[in-house]
N, C-alpha and C positions, 0 to 999 in steps of 0.2 A: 510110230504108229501111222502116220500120216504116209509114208512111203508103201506100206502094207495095203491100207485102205486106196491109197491112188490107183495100185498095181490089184486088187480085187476089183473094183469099179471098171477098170480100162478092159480086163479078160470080160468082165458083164457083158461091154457095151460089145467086145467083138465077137461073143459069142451070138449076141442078135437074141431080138422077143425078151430080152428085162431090163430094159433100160430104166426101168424108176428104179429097179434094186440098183442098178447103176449108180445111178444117180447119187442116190442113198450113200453108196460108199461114195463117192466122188465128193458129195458134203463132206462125209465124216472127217476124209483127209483136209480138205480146205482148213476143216474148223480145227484141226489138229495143228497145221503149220501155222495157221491166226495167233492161237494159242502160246503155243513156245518162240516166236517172234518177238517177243518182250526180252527174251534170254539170251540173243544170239546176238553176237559182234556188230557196232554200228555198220560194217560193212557188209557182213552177209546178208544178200537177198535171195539166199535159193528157198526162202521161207515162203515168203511174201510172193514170189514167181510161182512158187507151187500150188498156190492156193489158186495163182491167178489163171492158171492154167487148169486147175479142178472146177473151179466155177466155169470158167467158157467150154469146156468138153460137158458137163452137165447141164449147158443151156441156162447160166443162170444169170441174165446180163443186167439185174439190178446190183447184187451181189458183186459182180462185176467190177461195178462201177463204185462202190462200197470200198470196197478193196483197193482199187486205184488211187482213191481219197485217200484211203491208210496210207498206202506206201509214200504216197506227194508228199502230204501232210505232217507225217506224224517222224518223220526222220530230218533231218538238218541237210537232207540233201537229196537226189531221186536216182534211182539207179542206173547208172555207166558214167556221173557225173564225177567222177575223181578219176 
């Protein structure tokens, strides 16, 4: 779901004039790969980079920085560090 939502959001923003429906999907995907992040291999980060990358394309740079804490924090290591 989160790859659907990313890819509806990004066609929004380049279609121009609805960037808050944008947006909207651009959260929805974020909050999709937050989500199943709990599930996925201590290695994989294409979770956590996608969120981080839906949050900065939807302008959201508290979220942002939310997210970055997750990824530092909440893993035994940060990513490209092995």
């Amino acid at each position: 779901m989160g790859n659907a939502a990313y890819g509806a959001g990004l066609a929004l923003l380049m279609a121009g004039g609805r960037e808050d429906e944008a947006r909207e999907w651009l959260d929805r995907a974020a909050g999709r790969w937050r989500e199943s992040w709990e599930h996925a291999a201590p290695d994989a980060w294409g979770r956590p980079i996608g969120a981080l990358k839906a949050e900065l394309i939807a302008g959201r740079k508290p979220t942002v920085e939310r997210v970055t804490k997750l990824v530092t924090n909440e893993r035994d290591h940060v990513v490209g560090s092995r």
